[in-house]
C-alpha positions as CSV (number, residue, x, y, z in Angstrom):
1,X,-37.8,112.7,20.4
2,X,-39.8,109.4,19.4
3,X,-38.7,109.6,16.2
4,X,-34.5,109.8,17.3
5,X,-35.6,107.0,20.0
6,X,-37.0,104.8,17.3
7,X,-33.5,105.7,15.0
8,X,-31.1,104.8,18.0
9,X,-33.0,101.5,18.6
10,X,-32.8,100.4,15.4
11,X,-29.3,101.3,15.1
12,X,-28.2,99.7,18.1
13,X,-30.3,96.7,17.0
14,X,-28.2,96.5,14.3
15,X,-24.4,96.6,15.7
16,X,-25.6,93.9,18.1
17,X,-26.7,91.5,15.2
18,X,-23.2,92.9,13.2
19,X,-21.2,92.2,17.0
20,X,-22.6,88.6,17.3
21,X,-20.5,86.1,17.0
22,X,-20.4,84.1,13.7
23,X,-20.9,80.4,13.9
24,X,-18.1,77.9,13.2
25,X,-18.6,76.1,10.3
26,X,-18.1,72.0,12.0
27,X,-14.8,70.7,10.4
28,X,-16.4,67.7,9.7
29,X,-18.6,69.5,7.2
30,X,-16.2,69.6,4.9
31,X,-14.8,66.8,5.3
32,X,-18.4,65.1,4.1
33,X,-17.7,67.8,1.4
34,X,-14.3,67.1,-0.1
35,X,-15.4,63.8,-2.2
36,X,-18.1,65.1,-3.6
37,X,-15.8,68.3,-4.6
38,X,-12.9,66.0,-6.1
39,X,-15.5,63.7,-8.0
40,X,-17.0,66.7,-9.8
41,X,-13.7,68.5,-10.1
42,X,-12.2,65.5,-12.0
43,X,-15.0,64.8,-13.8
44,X,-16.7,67.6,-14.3
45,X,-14.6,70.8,-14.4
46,X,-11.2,69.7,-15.5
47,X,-12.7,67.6,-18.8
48,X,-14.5,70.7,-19.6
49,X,-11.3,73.0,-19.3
50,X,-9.4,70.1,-21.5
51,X,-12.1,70.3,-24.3
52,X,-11.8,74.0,-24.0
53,X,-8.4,73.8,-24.9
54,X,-8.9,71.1,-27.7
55,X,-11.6,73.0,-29.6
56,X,-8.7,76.1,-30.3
57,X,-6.8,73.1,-31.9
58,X,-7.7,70.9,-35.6
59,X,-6.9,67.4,-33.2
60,X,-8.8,64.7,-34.5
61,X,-8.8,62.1,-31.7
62,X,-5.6,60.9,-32.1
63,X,-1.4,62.0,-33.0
64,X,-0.3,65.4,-33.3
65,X,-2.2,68.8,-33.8
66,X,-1.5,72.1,-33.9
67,X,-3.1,75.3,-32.2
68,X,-5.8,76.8,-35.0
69,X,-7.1,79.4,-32.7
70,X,-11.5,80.4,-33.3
71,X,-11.1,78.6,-36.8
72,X,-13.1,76.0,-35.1
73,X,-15.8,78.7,-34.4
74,X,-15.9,80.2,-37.4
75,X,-16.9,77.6,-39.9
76,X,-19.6,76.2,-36.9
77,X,-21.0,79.3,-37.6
78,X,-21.6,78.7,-40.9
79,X,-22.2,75.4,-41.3
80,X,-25.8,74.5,-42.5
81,X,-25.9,70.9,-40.9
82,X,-24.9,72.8,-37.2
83,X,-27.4,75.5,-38.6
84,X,-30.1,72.5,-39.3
85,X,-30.0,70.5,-35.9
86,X,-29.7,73.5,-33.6
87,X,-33.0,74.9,-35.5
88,X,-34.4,71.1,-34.6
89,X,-33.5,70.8,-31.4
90,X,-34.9,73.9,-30.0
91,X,-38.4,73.7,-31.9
92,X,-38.1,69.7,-30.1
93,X,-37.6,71.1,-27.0
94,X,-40.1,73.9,-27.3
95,X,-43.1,72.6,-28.8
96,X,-41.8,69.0,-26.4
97,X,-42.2,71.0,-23.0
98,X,-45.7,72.6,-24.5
99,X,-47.1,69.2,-24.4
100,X,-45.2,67.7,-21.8
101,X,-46.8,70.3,-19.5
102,X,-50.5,70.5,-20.8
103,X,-50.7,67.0,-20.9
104,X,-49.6,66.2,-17.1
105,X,-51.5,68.8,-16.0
106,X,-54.5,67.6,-17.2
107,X,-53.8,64.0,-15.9
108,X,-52.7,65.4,-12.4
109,X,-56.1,67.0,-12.3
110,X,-57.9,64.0,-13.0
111,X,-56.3,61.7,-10.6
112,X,-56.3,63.9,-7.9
113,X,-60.1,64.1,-8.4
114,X,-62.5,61.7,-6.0
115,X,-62.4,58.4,-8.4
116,X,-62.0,54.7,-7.8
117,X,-58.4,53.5,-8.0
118,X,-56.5,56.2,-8.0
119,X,-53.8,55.1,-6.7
120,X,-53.6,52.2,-9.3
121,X,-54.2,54.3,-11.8
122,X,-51.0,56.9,-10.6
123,X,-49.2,53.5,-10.4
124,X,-49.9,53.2,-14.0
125,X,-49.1,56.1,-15.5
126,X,-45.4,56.5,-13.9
127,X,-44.6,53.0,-16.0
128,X,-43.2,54.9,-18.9
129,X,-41.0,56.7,-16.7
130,X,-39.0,54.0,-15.0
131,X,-38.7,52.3,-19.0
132,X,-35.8,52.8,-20.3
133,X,-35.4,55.7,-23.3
134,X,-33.9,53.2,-25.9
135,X,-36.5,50.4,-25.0
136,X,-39.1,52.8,-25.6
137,X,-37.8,54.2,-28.8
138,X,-37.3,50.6,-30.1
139,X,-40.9,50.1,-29.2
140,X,-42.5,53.3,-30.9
141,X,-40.5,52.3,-33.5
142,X,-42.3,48.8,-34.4
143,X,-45.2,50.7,-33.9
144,X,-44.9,53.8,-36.6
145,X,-43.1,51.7,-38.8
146,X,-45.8,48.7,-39.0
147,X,-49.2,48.6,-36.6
148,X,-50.3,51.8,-37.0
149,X,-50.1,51.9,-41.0
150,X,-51.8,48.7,-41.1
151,X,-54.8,50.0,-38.6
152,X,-55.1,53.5,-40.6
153,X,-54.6,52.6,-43.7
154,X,-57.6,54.3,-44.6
155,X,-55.7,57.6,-43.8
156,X,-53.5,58.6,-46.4
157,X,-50.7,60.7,-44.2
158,X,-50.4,57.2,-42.2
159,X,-50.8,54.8,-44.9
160,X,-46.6,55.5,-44.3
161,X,-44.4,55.2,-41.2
162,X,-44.2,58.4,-39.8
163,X,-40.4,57.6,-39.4
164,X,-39.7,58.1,-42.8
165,X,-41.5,61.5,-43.6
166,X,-38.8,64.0,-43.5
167,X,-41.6,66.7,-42.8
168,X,-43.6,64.6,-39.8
169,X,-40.7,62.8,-38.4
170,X,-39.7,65.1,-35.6
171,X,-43.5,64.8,-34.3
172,X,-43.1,61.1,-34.3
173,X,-40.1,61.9,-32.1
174,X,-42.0,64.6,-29.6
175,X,-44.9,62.2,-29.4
176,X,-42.4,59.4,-27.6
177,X,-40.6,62.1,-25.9
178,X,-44.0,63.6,-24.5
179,X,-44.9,59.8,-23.2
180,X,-41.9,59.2,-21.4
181,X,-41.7,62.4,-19.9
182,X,-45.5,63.0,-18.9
183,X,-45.1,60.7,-15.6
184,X,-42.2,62.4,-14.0
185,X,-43.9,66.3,-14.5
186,X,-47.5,64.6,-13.4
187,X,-46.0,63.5,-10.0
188,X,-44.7,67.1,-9.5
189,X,-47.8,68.8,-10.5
190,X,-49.8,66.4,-7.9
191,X,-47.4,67.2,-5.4
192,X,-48.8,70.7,-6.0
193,X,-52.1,70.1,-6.0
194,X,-52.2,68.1,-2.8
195,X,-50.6,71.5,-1.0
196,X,-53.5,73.5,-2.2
197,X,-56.8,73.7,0.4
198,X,-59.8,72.2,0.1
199,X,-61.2,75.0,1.9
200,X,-60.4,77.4,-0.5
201,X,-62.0,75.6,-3.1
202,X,-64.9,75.2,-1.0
203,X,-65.4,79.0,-0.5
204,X,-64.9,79.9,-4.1
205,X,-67.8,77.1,-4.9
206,X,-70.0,79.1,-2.1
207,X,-69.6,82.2,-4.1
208,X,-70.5,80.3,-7.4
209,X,-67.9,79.8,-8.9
210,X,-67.6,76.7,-11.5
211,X,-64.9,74.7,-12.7
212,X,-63.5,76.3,-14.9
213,X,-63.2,79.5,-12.9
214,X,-61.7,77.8,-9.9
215,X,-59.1,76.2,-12.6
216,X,-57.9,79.9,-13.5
217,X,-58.5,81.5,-10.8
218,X,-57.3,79.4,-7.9
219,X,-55.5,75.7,-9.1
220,X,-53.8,77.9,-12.4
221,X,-51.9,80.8,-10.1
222,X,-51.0,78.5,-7.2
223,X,-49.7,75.8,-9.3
224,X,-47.5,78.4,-10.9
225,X,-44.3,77.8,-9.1
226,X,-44.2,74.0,-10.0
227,X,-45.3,75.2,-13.8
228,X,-42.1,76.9,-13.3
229,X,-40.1,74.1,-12.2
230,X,-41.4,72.0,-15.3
231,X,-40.7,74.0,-17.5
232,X,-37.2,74.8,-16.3
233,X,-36.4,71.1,-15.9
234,X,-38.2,70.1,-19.1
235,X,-36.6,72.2,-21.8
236,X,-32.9,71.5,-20.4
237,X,-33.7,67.8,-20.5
238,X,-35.3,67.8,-23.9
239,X,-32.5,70.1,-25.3
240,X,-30.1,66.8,-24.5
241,X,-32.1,64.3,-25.8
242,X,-30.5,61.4,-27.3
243,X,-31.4,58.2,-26.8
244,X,-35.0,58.4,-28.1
245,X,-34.0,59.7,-30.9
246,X,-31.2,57.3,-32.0
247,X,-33.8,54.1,-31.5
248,X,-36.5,56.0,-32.8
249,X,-34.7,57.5,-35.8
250,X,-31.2,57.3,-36.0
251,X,-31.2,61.2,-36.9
252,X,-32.9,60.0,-40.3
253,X,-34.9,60.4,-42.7
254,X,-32.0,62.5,-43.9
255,X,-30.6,64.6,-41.1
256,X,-34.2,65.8,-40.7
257,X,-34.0,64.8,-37.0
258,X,-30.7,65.1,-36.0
259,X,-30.1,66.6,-32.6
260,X,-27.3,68.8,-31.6
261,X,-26.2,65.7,-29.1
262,X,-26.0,63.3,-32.2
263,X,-24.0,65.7,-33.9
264,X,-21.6,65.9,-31.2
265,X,-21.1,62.6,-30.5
266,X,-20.7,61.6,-34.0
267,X,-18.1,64.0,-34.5
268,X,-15.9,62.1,-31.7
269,X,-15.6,59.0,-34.0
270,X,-15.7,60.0,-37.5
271,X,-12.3,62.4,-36.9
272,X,-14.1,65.7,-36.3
273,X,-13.3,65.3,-32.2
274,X,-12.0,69.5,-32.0
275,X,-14.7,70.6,-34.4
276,X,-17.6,69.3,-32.3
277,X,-15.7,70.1,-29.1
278,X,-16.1,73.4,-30.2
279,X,-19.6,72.8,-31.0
280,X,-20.3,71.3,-27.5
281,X,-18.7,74.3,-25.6
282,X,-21.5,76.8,-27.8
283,X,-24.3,74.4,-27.1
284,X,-23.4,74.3,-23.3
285,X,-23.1,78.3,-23.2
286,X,-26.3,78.1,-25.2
287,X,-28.0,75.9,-22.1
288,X,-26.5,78.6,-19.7
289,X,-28.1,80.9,-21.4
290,X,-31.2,80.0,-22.0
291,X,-31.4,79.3,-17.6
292,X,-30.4,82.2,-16.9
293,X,-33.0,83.8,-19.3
294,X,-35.4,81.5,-17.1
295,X,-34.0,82.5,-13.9
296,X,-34.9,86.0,-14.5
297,X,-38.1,85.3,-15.8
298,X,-38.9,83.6,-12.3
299,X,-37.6,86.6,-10.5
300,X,-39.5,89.1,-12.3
301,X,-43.1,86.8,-11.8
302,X,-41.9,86.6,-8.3
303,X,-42.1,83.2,-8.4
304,X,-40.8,81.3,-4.9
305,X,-39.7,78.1,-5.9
């Protein structure tokens, strides 16, 4: 009899919730609502259903065209310059959101430690973040290309720019890539620290544990959520990256660092405009893909975010 009592409760409990009255959205919601709809609709959805169309077409930016169908798709396929900065951009982005990561980590740690000035020293290291990208590259440039060959010219592999090694060149352009983008993970990762305990730390130095230990053991799975969210955000930025690396290299030496981006947008003005539409349309359902393979990786580690 408990057990049917306990069955009926919770069934009744349930067509109460189900017979509840749902509440009315406020009118006025949507109205707040409908600009920000049209922009993105205008803007957002309808250019990308237009270059949809254009990249089943052999258009070239300008007069008449006529409807090609995949032909578009199929020589992108097989194109060894598509081939060449797809392989680039993804080992950019991968080995860029390594570093990007290990880097602020460490930095977060350190100025969330008990030193002098720390909140100088934050002040300081968020200055590369609020630079502009092409500033920077234009910067790092001068710097590869003349002051540092001149202070290691003792060291054969730098006796040269950097810039115009078609082997090291792409590490020139992750190292200026990491700098800019260290500040903006750094803040997040201090954001996480700050929302972990000192107590807890506290307790796991009562039992003996050291530094290190605490690190993996405590700081390490706490901080995994917002390793999550750096990594997520990271990789999708440094997949577009474009700026840096026009200032920086101009896609040179070569094409040895051209990015899918400056592909794209180069197509637009040298008469390719449906060939690299159709290129753009694969490397956005690339980007989808690759965030919902990151989605699910979240879910499975049961990350909350």
């Amino acid at each position: 009899m408990a057990t049917t009592t306990r069955t009926t409760g919770t069934a009744a409990d349930r067509l109460a919730v189900q017979r509840r009255p749902r509440k009315r959205v406020d009118p006025t919601f949507y109205l707040f609502l409908l600009p920000t709809i049209t922009l993105f609709t205008l803007f957002i959805t309808v250019p990308a259903l237009l270059g949809a169309g254009v990249s089943l077409t052999n258009y070239i930016g300008f007069g008449d065209f006529d409807v090609v169908g995949f032909s578009n798709f199929r020589v992108l396929f097989t194109d060894p310059n598509i081939r060449d900065a797809y392989g680039f951009t993804l080992l950019f982005a991968l080995v860029t959101v390594v570093l990007t990561n290990v880097i602020a980590l460490l930095l977060a740690l350190g100025l969330n430690a008990k030193i002098h000035a720390k909140t100088f020293l934050r002040s300081v290291f968020f200055i590369p973040m609020v630079v502009s990208g092409i500033v920077i590259a234009f910067v790092f440039n001068y710097l590869f290309s003349t002051s540092i060959p001149q202070v290691f010219d003792a060291v054969p592999a730098l006796q040269t720019s950097l810039l115009a090694n078609p082997d090291w060149a792409w590490f020139a352009v992750v190292i200026v890539t990491t700098w800019q983008a260290v500040p903006g993970a750094m803040i997040i990762y201090i954001a996480g620290l700050l929302a972990v305990p000192d107590e807890v730390y506290e307790a796991a130095a009562l039992d003996g544990a050291g530094a290190s230990r605490q690190f993996f053991s405590i700081t390490l799975p706490l901080m995994w959520g917002y390793v999550i969210i750096n990594t997520v955000l990271g990789f999708k930025g440094f997949l577009s990256t474009y700026d840096i690396i026009v200032g920086l290299t101009d896609g040179g030496p070569g094409t040895a660092t051209r990015s899918v981006s400056m592909v794209i947008f180069s197509g637009f003005t040298n008469g390719d405009y449906s060939y690299q539409m159709a290129n753009a349309l694969v490397f956005f359902v690339l980007t989808v893909v690759i965030s919902i393979l990151q989605l699910q990786l979240i879910r499975r580690r049961g990350v909350q975010l």
